[in-house]
C-alpha positions as CSV (number, residue, x, y, z in Angstrom):
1,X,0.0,0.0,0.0
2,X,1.1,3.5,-1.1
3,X,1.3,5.7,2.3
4,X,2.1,9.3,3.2
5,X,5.1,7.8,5.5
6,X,6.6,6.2,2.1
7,X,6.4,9.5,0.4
8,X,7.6,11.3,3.6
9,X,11.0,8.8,3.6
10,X,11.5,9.2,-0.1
11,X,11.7,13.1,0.1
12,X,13.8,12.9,3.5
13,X,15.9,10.3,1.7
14,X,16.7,12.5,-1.6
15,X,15.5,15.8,0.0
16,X,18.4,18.1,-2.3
17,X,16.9,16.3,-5.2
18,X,13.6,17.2,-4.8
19,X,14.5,20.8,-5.7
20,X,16.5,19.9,-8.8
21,X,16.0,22.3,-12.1
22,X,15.8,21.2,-15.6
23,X,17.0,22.6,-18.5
24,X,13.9,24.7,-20.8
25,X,13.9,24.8,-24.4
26,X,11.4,25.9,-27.6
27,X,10.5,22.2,-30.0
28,X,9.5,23.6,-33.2
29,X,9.5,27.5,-32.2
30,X,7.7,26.4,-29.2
31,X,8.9,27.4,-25.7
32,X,8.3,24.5,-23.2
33,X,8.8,25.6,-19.8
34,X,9.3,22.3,-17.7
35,X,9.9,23.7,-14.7
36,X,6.6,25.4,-13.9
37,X,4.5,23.9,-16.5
38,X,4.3,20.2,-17.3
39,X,3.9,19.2,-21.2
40,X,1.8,16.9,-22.6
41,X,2.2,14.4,-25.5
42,X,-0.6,12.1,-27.1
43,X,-0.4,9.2,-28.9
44,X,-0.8,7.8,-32.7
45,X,-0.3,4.1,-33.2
46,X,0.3,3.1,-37.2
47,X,0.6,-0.2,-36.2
48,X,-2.7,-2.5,-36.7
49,X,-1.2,-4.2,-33.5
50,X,-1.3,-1.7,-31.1
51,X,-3.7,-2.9,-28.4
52,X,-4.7,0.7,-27.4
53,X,-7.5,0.6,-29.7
54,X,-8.6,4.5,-29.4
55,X,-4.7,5.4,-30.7
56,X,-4.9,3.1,-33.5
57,X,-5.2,4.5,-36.9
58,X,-5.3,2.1,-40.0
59,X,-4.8,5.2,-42.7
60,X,-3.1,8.2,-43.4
61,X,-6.6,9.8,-43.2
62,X,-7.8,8.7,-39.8
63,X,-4.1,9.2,-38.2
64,X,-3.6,13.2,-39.6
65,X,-7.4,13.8,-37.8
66,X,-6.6,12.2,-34.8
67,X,-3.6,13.8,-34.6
68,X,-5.3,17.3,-35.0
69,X,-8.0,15.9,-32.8
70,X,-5.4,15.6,-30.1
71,X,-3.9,19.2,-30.5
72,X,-7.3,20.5,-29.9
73,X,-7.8,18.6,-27.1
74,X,-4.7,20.2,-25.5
75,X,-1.5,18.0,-26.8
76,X,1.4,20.3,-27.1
77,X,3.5,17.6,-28.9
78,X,2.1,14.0,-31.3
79,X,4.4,10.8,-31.2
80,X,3.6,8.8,-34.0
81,X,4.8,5.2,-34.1
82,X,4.5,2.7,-36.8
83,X,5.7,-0.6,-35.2
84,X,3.8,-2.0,-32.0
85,X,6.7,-2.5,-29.0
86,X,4.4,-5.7,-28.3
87,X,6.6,-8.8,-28.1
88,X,4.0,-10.6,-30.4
89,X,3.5,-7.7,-33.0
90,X,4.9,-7.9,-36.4
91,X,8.1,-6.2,-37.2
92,X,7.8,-3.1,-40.0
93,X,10.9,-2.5,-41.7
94,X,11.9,0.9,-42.9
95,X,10.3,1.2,-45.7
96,X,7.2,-0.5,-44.5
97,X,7.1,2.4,-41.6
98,X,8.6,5.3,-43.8
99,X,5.4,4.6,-45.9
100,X,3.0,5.0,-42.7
101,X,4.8,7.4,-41.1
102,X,5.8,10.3,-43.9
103,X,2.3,11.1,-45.3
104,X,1.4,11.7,-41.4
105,X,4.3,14.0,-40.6
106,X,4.4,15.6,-43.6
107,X,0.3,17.0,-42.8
108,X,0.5,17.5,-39.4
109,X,3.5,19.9,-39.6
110,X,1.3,21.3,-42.6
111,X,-1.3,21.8,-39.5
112,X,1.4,23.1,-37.4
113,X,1.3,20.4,-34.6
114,X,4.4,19.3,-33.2
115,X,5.0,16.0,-33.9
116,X,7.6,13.2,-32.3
117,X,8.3,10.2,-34.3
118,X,9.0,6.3,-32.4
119,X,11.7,4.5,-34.0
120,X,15.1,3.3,-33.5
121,X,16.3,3.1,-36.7
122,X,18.3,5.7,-39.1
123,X,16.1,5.2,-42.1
124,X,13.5,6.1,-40.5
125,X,14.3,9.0,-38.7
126,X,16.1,11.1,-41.7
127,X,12.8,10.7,-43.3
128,X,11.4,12.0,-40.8
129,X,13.2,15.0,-40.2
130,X,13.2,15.2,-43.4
131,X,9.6,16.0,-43.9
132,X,9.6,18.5,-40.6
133,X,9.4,16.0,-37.4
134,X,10.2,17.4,-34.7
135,X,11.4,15.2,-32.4
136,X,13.2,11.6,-32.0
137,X,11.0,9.3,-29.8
138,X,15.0,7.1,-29.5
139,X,13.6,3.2,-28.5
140,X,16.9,1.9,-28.9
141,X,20.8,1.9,-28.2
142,X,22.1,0.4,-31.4
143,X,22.9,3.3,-33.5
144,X,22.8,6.0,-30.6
145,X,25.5,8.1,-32.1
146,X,24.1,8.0,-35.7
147,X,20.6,8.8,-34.4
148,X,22.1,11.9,-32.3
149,X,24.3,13.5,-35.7
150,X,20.7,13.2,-37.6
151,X,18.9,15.1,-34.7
152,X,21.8,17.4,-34.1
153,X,22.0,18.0,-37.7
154,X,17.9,19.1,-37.8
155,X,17.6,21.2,-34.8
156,X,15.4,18.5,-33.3
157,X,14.9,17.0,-29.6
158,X,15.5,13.3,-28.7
159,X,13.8,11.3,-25.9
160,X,16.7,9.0,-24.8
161,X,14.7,5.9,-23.7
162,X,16.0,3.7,-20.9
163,X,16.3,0.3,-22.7
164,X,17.7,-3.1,-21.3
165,X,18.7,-4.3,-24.7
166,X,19.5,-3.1,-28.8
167,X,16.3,-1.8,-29.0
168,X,12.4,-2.0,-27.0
169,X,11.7,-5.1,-29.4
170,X,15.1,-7.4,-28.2
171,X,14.3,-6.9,-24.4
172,X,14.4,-10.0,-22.1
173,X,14.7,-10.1,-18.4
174,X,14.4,-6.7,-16.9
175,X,17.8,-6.2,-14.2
176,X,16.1,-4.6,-11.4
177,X,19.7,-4.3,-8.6
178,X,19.2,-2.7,-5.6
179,X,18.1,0.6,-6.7
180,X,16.3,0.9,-10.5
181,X,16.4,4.8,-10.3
182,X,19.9,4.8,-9.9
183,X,20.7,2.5,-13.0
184,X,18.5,4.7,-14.9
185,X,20.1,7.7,-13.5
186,X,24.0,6.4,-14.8
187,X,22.6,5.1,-18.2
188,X,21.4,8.6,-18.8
189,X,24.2,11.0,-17.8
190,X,26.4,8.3,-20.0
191,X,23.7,9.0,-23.3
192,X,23.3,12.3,-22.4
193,X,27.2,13.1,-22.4
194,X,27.5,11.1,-25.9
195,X,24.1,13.0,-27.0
196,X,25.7,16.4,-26.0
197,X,28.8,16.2,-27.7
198,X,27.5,15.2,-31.3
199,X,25.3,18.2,-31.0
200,X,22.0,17.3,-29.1
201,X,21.3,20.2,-26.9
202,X,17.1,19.6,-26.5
203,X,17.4,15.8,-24.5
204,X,14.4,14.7,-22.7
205,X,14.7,11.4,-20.6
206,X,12.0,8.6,-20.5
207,X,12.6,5.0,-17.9
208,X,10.8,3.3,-20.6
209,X,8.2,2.3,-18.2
210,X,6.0,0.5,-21.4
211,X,8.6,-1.8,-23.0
212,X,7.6,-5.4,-22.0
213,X,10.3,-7.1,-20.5
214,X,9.8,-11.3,-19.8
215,X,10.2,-11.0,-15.9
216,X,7.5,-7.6,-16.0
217,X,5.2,-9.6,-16.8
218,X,3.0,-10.6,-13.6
219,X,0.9,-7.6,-13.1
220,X,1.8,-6.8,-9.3
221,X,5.1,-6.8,-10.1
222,X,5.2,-4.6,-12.9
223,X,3.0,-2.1,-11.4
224,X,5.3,-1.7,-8.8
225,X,8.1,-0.9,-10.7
226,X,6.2,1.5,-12.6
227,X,4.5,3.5,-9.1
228,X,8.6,3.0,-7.8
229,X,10.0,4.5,-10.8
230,X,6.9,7.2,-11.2
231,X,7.4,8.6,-7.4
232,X,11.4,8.6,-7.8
233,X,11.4,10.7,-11.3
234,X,12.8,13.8,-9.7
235,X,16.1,12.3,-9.0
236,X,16.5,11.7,-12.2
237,X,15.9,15.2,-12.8
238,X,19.3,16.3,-11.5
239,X,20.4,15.4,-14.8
240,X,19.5,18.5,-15.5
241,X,17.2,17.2,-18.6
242,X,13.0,17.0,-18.4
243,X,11.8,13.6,-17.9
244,X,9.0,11.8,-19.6
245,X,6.9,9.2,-18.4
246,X,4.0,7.0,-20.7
247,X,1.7,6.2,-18.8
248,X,0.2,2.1,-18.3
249,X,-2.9,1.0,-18.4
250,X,-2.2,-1.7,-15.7
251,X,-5.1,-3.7,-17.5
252,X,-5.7,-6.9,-14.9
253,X,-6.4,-4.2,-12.1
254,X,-8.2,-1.8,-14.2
255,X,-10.2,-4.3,-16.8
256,X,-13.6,-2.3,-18.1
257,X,-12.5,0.8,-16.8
258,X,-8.7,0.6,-18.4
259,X,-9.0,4.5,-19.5
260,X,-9.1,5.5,-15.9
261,X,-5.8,3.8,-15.5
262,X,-3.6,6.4,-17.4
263,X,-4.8,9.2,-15.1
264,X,-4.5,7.4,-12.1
265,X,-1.1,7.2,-12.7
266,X,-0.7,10.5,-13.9
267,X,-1.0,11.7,-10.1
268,X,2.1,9.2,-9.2
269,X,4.0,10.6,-12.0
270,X,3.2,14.3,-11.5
271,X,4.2,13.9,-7.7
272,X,7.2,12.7,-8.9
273,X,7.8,15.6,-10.6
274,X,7.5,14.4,-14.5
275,X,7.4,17.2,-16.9
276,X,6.2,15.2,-20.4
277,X,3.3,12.7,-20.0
278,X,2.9,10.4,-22.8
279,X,-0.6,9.5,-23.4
280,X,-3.5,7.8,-24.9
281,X,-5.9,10.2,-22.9
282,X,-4.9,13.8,-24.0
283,X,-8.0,15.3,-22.2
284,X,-8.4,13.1,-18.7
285,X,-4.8,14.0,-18.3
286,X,-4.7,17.4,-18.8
287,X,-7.8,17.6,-17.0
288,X,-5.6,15.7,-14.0
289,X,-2.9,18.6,-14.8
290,X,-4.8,21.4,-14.6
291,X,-6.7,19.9,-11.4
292,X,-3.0,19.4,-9.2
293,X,-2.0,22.8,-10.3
294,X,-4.3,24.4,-8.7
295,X,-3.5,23.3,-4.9
């Protein structure tokens, strides 16, 4: 059970942390201004097996409304991914996701919504930027450095994702140690200092709390991780770089009433001090947003 005395020992624990700045910047020629104002980022899935049925869009059509759909509903940045991180999904290669993804960019920064592409591989991303995205939603390790010239070389902003593996889709056991947060924390200042000096000056962070990882898989365990991870985000904000959180659905507790789930966890991750929630439920969560902000 969650309790106020947990919460009172994590903040008397990592008390100087709980203060920690990050660093602002505009996405696009838009100011984002993380330390008093948390963003928001909502979801487009390409990918026919994407189980979040209300993100799913089967055409170019259906995913450029949505993704408008979402801006009006209060999204200050779309991530638009073409492959499922499912372990059962199919695999899309690059041109398979270059020809869902483009058309999508390509109107939406027509429509002048921000947009954030999911992919971890080179291809893809160049076409990408290419056609005006934004940012690089980065799900993989294997060609960090490449990745970070392209998004250096476009102006744009990468979220480093925390993965155990070459990318979210070669995952296996998840290695939990003593202390997650602290892994987390040493993986990112190492991406962040390689990130930095090939030109990457707008990093956000994200634990990759969504990736399914074999030993994640019994519910109670990996919701724990997940409310661990969610109420220990501001130490990882002495990096100095905004972190993002996407938000679960926690499906066996939540069953018919799964859309509740994202904004439940939304509280956990906005006491942690998140500044970028990804999620499937633009308008519950900003409503959750605009409801803490005003204590």
């Amino acid at each position: 059970m969650l309790t106020l005395k947990y919460l009172a020992e994590l903040l008397e624990k990592n008390r100087p942390a709980a203060n920690a700045r990050v660093k602002e910047f505009a996405i696009g020629g838009r100011q984002f201004d993380f330390n008093s104002r948390p963003a928001v980022m909502g979801v487009i899935n390409l990918s026919a097996d994407s189980w979040y049925r209300e993100s799913v869009c089967l055409s170019a059509e259906a995913a450029i409304q949505r993704g408008r759909v979402l801006a009006a509903q209060g999204a200050d940045l779309v991530d638009i991914g073409a492959e499922s991180t499912l372990a059962h999904a199919a695999r899309a290669d690059d041109a398979l996701q270059n020809s869902l993804l483009l058309p999508v960019v390509k109107e939406l920064r027509a429509a002048n919504v921000l947009v954030s592409v999911e992919t971890y591989e080179p291809a893809v991303a160049r076409a990408c930027f290419e056609v005006g995205a934004n940012v690089l939603n980065l799900t993989g390790t294997g060609h960090a450095e490449e990745l970070y010239r392209l998004a250096a070389a476009h102006d744009a902003a990468v979220i480093i994702c925390y993965v155990q593996g070459a990318h979210v889709r070669a995952v296996g056991d998840f290695d939990f140690a003593a202390d997650p947060t602290a892994i987390m924390h040493d993986y990112f200042a190492r991406q962040i200092e390689l990130a930095t000096k090939l030109g990457v000056s707008k990093i956000i962070i994200d634990p990759g709390l969504g990736f399914y990882y074999r030993n994640l898989q019994d519910s109670a365990v990996r919701v724990r991780h997940q409310m661990n991870v969610f109420l220990n985000t501001f130490r990882l904000r002495t990096l100095g770089f905004p972190v993002c959180h996407a938000l679960p659905h926690a499906f066996e507790f939540f069953g018919d009433e799964v859309r509740c789930a994202e904004p439940f966890f939304a509280v956990l991750a906005a006491l942690g001090r998140t500044d970028f929630f990804r999620t499937h439920e633009v308008p519950r969560i900003k409503a959750v947003l605009d409801t803490l902000r005003t204590f």
